[in-house]
HTML snippet that shows the backbone in 3Dmol.js (N, CA, C, O; Angstrom):
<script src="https://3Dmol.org/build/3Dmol-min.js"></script>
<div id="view" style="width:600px;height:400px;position:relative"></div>
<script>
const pdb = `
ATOM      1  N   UNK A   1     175.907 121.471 198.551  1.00  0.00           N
ATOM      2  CA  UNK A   1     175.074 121.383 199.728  1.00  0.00           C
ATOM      3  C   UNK A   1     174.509 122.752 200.098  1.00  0.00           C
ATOM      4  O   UNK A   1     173.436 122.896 200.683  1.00  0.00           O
ATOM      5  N   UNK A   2     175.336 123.776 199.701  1.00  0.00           N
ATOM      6  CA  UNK A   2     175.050 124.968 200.177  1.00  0.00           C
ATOM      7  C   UNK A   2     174.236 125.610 199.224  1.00  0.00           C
ATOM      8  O   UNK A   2     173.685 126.662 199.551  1.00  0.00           O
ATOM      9  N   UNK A   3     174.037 125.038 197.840  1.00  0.00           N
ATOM     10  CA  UNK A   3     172.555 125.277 197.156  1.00  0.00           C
ATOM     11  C   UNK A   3     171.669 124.809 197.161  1.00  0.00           C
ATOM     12  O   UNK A   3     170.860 125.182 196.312  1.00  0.00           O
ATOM     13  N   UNK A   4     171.269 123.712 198.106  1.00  0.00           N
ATOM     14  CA  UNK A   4     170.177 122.991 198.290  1.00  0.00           C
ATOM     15  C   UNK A   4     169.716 123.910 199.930  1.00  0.00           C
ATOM     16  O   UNK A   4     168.572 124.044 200.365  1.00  0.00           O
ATOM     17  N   UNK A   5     170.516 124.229 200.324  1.00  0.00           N
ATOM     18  CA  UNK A   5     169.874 125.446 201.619  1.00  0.00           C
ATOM     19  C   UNK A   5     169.163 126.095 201.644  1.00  0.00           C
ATOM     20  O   UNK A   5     168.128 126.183 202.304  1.00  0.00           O
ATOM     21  N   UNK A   6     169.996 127.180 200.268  1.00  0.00           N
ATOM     22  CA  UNK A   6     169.716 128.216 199.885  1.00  0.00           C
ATOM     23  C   UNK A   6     168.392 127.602 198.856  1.00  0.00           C
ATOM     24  O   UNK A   6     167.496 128.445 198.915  1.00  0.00           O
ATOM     25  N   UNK A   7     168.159 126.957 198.352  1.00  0.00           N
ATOM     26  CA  UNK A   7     166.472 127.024 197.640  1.00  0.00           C
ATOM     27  C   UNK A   7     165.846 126.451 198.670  1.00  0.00           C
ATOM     28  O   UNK A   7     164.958 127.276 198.882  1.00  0.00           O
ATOM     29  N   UNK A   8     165.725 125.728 199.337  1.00  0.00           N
ATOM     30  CA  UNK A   8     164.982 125.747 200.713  1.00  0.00           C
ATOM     31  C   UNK A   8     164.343 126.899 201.112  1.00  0.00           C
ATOM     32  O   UNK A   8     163.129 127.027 201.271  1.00  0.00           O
ATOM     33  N   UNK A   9     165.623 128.148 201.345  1.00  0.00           N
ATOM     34  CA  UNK A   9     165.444 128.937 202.212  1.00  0.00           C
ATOM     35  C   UNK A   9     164.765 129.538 201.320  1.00  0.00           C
ATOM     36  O   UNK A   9     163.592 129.707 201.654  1.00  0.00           O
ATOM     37  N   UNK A  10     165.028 129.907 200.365  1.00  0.00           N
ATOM     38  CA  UNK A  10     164.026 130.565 199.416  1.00  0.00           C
ATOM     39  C   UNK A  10     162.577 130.331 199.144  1.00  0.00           C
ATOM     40  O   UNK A  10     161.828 131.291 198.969  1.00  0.00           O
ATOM     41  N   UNK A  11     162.112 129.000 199.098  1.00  0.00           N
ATOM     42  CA  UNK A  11     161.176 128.751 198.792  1.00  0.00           C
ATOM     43  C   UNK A  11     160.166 129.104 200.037  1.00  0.00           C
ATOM     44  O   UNK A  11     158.992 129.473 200.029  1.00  0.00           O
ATOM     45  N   UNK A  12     161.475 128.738 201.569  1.00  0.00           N
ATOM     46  CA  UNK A  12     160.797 129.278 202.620  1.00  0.00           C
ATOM     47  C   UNK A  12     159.887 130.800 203.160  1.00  0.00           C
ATOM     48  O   UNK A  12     159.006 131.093 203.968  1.00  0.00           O
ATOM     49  N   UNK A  13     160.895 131.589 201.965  1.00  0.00           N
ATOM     50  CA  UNK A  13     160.676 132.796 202.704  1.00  0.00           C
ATOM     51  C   UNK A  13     159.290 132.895 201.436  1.00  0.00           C
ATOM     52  O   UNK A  13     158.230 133.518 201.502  1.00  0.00           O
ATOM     53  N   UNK A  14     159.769 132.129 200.485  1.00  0.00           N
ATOM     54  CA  UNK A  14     158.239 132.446 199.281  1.00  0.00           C
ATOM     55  C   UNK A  14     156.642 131.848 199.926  1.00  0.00           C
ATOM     56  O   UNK A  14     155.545 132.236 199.525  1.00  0.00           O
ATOM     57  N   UNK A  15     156.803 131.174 200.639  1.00  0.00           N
ATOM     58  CA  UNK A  15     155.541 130.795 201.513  1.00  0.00           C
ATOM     59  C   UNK A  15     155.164 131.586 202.431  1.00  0.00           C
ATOM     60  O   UNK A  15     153.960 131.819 202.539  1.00  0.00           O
ATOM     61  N   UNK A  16     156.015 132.131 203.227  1.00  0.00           N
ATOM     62  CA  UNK A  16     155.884 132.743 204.204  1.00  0.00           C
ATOM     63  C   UNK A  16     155.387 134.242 203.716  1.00  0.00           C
ATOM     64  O   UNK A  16     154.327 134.769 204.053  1.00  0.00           O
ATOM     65  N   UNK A  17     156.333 134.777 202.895  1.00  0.00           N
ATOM     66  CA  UNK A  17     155.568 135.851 202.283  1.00  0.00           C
ATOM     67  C   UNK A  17     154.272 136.228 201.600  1.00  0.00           C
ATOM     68  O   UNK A  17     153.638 137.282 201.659  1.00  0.00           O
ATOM     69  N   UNK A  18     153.938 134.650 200.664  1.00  0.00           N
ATOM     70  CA  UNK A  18     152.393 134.683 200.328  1.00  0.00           C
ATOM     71  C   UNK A  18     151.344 134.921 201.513  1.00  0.00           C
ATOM     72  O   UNK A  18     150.362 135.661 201.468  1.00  0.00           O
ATOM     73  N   UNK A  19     151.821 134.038 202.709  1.00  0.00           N
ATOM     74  CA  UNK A  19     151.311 133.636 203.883  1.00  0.00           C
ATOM     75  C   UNK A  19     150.586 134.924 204.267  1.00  0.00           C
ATOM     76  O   UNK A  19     149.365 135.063 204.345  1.00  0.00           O
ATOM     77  N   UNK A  20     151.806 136.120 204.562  1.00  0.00           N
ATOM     78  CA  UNK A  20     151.735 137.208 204.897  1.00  0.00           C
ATOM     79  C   UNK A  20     150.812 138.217 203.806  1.00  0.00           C
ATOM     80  O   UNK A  20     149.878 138.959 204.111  1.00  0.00           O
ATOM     81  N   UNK A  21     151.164 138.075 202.997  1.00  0.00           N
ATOM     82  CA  UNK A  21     150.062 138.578 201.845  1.00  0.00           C
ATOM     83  C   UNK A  21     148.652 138.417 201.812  1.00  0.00           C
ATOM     84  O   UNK A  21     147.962 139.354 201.410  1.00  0.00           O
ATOM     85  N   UNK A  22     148.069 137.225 202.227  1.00  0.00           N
ATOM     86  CA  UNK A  22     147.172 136.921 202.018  1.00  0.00           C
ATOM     87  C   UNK A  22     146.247 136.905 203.034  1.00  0.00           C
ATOM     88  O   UNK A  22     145.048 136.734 202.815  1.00  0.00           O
ATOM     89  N   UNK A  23     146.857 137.121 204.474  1.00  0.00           N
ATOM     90  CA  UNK A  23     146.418 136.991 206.144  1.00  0.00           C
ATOM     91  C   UNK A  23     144.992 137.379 206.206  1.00  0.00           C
ATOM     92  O   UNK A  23     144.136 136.685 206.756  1.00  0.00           O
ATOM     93  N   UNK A  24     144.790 138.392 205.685  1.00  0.00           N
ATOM     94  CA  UNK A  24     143.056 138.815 205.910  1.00  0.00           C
ATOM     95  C   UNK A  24     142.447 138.459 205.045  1.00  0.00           C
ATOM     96  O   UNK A  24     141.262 138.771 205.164  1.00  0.00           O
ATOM     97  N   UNK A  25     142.710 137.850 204.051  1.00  0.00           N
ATOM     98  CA  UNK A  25     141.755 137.571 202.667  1.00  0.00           C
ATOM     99  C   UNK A  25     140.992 135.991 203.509  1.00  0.00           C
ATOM    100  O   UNK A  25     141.550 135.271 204.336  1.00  0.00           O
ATOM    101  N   UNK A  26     139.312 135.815 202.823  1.00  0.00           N
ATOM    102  CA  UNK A  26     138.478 135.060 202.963  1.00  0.00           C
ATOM    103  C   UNK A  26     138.182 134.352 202.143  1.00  0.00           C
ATOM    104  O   UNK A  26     138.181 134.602 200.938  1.00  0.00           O
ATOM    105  N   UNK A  27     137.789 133.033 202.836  1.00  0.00           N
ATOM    106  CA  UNK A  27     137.648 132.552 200.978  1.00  0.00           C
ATOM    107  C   UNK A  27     136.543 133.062 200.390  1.00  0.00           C
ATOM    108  O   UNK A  27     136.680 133.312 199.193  1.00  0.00           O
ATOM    109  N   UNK A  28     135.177 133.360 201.015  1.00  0.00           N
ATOM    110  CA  UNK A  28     134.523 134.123 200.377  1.00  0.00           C
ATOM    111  C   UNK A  28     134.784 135.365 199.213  1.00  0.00           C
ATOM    112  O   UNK A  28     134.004 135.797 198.364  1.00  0.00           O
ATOM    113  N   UNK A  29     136.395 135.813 199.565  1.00  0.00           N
ATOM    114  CA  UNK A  29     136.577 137.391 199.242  1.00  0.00           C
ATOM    115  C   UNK A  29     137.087 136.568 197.822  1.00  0.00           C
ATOM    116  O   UNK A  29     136.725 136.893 196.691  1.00  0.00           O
ATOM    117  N   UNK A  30     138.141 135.266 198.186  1.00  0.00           N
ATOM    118  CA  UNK A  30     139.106 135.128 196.922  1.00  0.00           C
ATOM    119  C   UNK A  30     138.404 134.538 196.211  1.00  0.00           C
ATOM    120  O   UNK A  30     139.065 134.364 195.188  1.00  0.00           O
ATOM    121  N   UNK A  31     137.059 133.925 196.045  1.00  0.00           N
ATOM    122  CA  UNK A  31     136.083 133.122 195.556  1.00  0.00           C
ATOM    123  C   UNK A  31     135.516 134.782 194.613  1.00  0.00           C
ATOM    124  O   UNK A  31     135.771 135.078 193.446  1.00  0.00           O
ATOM    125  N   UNK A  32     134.964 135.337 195.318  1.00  0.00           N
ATOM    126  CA  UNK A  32     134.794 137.012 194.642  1.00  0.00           C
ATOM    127  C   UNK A  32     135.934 137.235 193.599  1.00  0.00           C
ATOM    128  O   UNK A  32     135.745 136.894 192.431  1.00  0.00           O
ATOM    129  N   UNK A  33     136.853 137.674 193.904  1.00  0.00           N
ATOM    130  CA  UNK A  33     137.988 138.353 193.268  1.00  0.00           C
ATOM    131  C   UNK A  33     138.089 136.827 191.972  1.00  0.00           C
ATOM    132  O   UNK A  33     138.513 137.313 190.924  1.00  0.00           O
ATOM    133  N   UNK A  34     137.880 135.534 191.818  1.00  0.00           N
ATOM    134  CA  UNK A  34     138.772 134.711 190.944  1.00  0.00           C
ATOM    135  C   UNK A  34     137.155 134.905 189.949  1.00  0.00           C
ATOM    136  O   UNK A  34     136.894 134.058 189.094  1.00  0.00           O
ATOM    137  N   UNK A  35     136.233 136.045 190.194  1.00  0.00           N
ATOM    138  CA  UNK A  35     135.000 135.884 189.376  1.00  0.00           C
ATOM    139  C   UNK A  35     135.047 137.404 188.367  1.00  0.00           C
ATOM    140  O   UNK A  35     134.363 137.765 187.409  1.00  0.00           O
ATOM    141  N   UNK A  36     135.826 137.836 188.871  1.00  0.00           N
ATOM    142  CA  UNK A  36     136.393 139.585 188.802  1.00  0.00           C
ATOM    143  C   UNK A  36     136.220 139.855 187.159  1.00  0.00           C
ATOM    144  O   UNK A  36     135.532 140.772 186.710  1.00  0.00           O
ATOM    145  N   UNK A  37     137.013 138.836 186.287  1.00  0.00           N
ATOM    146  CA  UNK A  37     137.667 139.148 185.082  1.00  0.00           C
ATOM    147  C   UNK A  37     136.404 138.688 184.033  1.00  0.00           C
ATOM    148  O   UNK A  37     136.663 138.736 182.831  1.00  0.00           O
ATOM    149  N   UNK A  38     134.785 138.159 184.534  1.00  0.00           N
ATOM    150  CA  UNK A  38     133.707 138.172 183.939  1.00  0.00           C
ATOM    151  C   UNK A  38     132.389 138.577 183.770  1.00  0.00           C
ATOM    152  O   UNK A  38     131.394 138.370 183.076  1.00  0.00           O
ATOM    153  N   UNK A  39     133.033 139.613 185.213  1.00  0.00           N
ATOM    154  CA  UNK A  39     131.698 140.940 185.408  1.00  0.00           C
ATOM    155  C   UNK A  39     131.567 141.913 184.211  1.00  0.00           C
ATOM    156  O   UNK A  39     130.574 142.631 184.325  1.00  0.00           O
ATOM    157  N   UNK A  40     132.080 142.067 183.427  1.00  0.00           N
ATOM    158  CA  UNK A  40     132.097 142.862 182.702  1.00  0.00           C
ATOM    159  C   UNK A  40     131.185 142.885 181.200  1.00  0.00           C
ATOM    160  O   UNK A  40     130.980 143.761 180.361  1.00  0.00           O
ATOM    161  N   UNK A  41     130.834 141.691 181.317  1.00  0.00           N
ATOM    162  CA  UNK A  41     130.239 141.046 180.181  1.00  0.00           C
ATOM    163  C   UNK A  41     128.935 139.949 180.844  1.00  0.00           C
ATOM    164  O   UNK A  41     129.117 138.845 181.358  1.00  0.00           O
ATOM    165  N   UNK A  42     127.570 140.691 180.625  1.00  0.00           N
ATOM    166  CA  UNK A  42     126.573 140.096 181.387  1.00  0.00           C
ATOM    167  C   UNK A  42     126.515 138.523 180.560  1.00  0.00           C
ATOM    168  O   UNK A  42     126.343 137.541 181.282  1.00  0.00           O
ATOM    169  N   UNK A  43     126.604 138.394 179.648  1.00  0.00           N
ATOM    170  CA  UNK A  43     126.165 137.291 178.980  1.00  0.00           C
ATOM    171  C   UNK A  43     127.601 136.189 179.690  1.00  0.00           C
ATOM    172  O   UNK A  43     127.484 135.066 180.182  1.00  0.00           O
ATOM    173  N   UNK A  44     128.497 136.769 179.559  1.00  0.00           N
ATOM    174  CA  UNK A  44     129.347 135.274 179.817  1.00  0.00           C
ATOM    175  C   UNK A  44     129.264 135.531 181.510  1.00  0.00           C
ATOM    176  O   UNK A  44     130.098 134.819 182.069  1.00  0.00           O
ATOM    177  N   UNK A  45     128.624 136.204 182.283  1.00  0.00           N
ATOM    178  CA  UNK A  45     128.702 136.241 183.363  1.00  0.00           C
ATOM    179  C   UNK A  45     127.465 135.389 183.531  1.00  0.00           C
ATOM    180  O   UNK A  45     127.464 134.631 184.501  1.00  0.00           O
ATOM    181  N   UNK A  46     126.475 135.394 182.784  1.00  0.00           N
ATOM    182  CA  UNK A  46     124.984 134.599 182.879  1.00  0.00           C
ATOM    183  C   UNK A  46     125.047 133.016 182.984  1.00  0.00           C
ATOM    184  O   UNK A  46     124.548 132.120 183.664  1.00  0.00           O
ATOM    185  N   UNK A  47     126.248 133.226 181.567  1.00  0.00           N
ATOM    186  CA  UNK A  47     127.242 131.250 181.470  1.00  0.00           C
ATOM    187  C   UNK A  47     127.649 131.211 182.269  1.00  0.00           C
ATOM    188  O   UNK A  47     127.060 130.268 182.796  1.00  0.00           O
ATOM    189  N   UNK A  48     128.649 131.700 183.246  1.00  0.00           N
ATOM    190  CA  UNK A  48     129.810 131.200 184.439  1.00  0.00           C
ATOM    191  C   UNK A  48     128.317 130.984 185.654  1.00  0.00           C
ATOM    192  O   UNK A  48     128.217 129.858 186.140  1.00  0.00           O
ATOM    193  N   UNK A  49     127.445 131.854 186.000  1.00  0.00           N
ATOM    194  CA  UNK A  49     126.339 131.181 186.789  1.00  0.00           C
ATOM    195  C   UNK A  49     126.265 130.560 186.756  1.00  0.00           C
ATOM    196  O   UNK A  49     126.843 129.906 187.624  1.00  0.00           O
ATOM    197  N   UNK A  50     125.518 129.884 185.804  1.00  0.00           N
ATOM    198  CA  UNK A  50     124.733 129.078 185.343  1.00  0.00           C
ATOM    199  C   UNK A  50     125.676 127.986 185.617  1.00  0.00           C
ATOM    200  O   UNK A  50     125.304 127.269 186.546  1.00  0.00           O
ATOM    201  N   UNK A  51     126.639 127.700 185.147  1.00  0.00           N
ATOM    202  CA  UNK A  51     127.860 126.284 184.931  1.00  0.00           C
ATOM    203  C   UNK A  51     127.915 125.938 186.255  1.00  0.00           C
ATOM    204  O   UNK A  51     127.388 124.933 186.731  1.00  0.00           O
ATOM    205  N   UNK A  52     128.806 127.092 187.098  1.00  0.00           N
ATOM    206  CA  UNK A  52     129.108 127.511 188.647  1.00  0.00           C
ATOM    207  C   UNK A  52     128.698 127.662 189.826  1.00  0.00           C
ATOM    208  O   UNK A  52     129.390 127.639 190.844  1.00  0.00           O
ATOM    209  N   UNK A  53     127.374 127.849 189.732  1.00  0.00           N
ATOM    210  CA  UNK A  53     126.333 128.086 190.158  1.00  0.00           C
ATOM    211  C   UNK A  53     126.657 129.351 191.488  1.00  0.00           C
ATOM    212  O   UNK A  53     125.806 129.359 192.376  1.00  0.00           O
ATOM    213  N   UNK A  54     127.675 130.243 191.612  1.00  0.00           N
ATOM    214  CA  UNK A  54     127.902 131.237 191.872  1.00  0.00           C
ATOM    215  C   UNK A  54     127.997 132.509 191.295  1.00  0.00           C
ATOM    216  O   UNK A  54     128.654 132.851 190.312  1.00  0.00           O
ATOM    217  N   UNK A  55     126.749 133.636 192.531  1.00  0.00           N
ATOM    218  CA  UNK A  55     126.530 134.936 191.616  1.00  0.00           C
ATOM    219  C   UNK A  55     127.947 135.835 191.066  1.00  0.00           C
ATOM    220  O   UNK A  55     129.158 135.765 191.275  1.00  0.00           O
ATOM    221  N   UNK A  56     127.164 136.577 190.365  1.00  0.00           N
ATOM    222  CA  UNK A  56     128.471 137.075 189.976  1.00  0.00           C
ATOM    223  C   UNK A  56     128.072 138.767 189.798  1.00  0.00           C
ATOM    224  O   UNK A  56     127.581 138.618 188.680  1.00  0.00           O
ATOM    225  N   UNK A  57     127.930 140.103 190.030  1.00  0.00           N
ATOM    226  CA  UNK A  57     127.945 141.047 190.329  1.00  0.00           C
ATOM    227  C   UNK A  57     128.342 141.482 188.995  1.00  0.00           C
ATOM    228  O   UNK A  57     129.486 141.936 188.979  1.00  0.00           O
ATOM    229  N   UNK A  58     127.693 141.481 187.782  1.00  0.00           N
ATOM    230  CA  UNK A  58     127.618 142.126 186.591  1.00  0.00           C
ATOM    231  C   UNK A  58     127.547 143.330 186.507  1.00  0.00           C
ATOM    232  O   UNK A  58     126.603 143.855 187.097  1.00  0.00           O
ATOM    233  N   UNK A  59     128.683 144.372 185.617  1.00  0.00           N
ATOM    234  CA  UNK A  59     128.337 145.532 185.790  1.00  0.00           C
ATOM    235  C   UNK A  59     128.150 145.934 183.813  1.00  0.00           C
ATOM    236  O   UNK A  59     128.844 145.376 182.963  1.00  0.00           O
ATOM    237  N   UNK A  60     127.396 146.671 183.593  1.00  0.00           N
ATOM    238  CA  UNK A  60     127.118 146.989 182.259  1.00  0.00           C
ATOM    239  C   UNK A  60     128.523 147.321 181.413  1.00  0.00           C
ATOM    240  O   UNK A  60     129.423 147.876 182.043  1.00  0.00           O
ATOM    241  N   UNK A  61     128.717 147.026 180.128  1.00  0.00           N
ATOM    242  CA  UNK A  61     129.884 147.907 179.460  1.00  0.00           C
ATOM    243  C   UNK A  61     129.123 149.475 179.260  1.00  0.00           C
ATOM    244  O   UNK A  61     127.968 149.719 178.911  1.00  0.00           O
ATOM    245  N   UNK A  62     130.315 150.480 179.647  1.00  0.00           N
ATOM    246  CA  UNK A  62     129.781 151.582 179.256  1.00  0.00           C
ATOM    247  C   UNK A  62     129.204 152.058 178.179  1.00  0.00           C
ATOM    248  O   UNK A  62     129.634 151.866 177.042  1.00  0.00           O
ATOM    249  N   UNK A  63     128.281 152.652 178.435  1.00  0.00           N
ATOM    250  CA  UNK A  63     127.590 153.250 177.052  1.00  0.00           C
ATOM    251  C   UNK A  63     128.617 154.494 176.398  1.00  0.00           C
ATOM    252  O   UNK A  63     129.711 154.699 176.925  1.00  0.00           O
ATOM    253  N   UNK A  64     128.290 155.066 175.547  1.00  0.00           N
ATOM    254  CA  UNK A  64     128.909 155.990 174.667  1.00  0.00           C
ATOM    255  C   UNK A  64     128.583 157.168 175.076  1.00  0.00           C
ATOM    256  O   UNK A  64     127.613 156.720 175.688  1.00  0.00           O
ATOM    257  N   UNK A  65     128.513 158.519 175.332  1.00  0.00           N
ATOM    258  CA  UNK A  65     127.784 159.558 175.725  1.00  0.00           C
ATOM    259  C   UNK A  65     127.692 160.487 174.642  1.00  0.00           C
ATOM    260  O   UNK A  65     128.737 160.897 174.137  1.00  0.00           O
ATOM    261  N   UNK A  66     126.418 160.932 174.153  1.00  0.00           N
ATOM    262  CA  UNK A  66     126.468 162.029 172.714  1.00  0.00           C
ATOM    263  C   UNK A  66     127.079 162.583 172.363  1.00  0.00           C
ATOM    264  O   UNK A  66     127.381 163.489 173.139  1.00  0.00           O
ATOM    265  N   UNK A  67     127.710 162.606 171.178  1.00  0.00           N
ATOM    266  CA  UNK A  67     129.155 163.875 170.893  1.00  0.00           C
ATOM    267  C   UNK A  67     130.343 163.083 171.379  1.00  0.00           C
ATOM    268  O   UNK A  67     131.407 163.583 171.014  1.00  0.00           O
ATOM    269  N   UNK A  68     130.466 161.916 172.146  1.00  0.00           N
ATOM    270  CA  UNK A  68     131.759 161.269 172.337  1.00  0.00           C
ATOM    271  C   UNK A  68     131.831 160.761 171.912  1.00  0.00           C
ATOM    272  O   UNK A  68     130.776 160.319 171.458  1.00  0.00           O
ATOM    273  N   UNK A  69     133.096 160.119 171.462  1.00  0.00           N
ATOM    274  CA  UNK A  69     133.842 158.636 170.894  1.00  0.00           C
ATOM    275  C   UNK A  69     134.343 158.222 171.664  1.00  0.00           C
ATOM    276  O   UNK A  69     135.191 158.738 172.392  1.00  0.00           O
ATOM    277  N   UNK A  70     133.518 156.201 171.675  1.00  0.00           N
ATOM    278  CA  UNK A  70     134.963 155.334 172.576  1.00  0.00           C
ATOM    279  C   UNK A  70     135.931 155.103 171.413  1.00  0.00           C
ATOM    280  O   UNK A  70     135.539 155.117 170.246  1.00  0.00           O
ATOM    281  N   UNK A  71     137.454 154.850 171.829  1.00  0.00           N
ATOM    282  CA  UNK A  71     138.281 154.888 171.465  1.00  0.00           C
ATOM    283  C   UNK A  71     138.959 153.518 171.714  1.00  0.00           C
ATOM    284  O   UNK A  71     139.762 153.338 172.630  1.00  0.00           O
ATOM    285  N   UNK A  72     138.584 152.577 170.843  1.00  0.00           N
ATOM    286  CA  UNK A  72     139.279 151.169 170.887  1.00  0.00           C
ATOM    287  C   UNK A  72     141.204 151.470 170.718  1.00  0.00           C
ATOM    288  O   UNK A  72     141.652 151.925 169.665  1.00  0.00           O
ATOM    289  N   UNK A  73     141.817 151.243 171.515  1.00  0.00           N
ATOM    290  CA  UNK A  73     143.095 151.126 171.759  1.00  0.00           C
ATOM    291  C   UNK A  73     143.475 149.925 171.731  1.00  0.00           C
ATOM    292  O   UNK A  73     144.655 149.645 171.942  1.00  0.00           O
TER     293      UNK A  73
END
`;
const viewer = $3Dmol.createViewer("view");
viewer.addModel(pdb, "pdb");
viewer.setStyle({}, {cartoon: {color: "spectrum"}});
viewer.zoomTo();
viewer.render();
</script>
């Protein structure tokens, strides 16, 4: 009985803490942020438009600068 409390209480304080985490976020903002991981790439950012029909704030991959190397890691 006294582990069915205790995940209660747990799960309680896991809501409550997201709760608290999340207090000022908008959905506008989290609608932004869940678009985050396809700015980076104009073309699949052009597809997720297009499908989604929400903009998406494309930023270029960096160019190379003369005399430098990018360095694929």
């Amino acid at each position: 009985m006294m582990d069915i409390v205790l995940n209660i209480l747990g799960v309680a304080f896991l809501w409550f803490a997201i709760e608290y985490c999340l207090r000022h976020q908008t959905v506008e903002s989290l609608e932004d942020a869940s678009l985050i991981p396809f700015a980076d790439d104009p073309q699949v950012a052009r597809r997720v438009e297009a499908a989604t029909g929400r903009s998406i704030h494309a930023v270029a991959p960096e160019e190379a600068k003369p005399g430098w190397i990018n360095l694929d890691m």
